[in-house]
Each structure stands twice: as C-alpha cells, then as structure tokens.
PADRENNU-848511 format. One record per residue: x, y, z of N, C-alpha, C, O in turn; residue number from 1. Coordinates in steps of 0.1 Angstrom, whole numbers. Atoms other than C-alpha are relative to their C-alpha. Layout:
<drendrens>
- n_xx/n_yy/n_zz/ca_xx/ca_yy/ca_zz/c_xx/c_yy/c_zz/o_xx/o_yy/o_zz/seq
- X/Y/Z/X/Y/Z/X/Y/Z/X/Y/Z/NUM $
...
</drendrens>
This chain:
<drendrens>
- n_xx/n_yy/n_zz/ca_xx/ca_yy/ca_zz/c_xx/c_yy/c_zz/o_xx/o_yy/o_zz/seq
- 8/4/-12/427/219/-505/-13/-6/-5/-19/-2/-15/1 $
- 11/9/0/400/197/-504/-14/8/4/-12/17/12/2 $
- 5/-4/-2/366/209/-502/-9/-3/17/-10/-15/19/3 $
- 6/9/-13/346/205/-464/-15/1/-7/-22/9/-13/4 $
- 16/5/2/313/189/-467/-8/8/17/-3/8/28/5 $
- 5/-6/-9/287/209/-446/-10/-8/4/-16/-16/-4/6 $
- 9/16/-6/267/187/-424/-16/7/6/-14/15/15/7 $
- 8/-2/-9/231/195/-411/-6/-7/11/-4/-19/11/8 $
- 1/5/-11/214/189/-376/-13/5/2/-16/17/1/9 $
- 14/-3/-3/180/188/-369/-2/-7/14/1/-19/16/10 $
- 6/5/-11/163/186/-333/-13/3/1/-17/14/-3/11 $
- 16/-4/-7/127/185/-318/-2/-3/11/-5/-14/14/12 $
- 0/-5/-14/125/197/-285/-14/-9/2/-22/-6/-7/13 $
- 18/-3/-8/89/183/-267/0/11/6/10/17/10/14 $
- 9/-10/-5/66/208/-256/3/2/14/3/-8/20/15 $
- -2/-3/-16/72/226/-220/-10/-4/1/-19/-4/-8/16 $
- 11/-1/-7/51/219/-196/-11/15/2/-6/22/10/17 $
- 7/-15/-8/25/251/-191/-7/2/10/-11/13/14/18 $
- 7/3/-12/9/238/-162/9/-10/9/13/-21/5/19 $
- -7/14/-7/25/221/-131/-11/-8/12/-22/-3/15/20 $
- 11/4/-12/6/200/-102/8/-5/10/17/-14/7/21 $
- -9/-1/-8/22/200/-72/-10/-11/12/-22/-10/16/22 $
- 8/5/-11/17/171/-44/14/2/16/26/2/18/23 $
- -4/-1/-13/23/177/-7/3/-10/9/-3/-10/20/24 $
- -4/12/-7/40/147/7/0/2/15/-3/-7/24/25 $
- 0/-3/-16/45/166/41/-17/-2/7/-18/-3/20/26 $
- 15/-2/-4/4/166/46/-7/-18/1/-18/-23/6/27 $
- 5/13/-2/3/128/40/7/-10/12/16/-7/20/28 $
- -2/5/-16/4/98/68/13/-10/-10/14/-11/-23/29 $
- -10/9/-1/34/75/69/-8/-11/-5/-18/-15/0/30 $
- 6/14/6/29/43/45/4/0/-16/8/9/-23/31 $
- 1/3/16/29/30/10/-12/8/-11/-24/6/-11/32 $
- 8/-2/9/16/47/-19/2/-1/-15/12/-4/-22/33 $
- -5/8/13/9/43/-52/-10/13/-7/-21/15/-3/34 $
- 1/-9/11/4/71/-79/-6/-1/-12/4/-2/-19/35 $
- 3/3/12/-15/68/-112/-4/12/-7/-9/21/-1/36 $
- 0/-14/8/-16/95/-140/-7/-6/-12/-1/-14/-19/37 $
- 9/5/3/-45/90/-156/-6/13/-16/-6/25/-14/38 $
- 1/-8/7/-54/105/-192/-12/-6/-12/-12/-15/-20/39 $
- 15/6/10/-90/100/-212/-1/-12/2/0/-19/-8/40 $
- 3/13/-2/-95/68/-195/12/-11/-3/10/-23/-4/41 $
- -12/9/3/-57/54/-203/10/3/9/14/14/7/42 $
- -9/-3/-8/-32/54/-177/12/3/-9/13/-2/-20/43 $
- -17/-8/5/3/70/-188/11/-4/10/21/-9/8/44 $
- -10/7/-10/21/62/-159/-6/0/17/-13/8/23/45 $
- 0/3/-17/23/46/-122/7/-4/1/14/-11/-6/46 $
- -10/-3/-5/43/51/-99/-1/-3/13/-13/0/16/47 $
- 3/3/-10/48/40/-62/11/1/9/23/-3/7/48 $
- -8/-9/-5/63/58/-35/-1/-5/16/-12/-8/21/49 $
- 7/2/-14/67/51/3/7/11/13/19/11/16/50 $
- 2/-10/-16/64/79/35/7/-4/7/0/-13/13/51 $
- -7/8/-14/88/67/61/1/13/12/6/11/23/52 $
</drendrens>
C-alpha cells in the first residue's frame, strides 16, 4: 500500500460583531432613503432603501 499524504487546512474566521445598532423602519415616514456608514471620516458603505 501506498502511503496517504496528509493535507492541512487553515481558516480565519473575521471578528464577531460585539456590538449591534438597530434601525426602526416602522417609526420612519414613507419615501426614499439613503444610508451611509461612516468610519473616521471614510465612508465604508451606502446603501439605499425605500418605505412603501
């Protein structure tokens, strides 16, 4: 018999969240909006959402 070659596997998870922020869509008016996530003066992401 042949020998089996043993293979390794490496992963890196990102970091959970430890904090969440929660928005209340029911409390806002009917219309277009638009979302920005804003971090030391560099946006990270925008996003834009609409109320019907």
């Amino acid at each position: 018999m042949s020998k089996k070659k043993l293979l390794g596997y490496n992963v890196e998870l990102e970091k959970l969240p430890e904090k969440k922020i929660f928005l209340n869509i029911n409390a806002m008016e009917k219309g277009d909006y638009e979302l920005n996530i804003i971090h030391q003066n560099k946006l990270i992401k925008k996003t834009t959402f609409k109320k019907s």
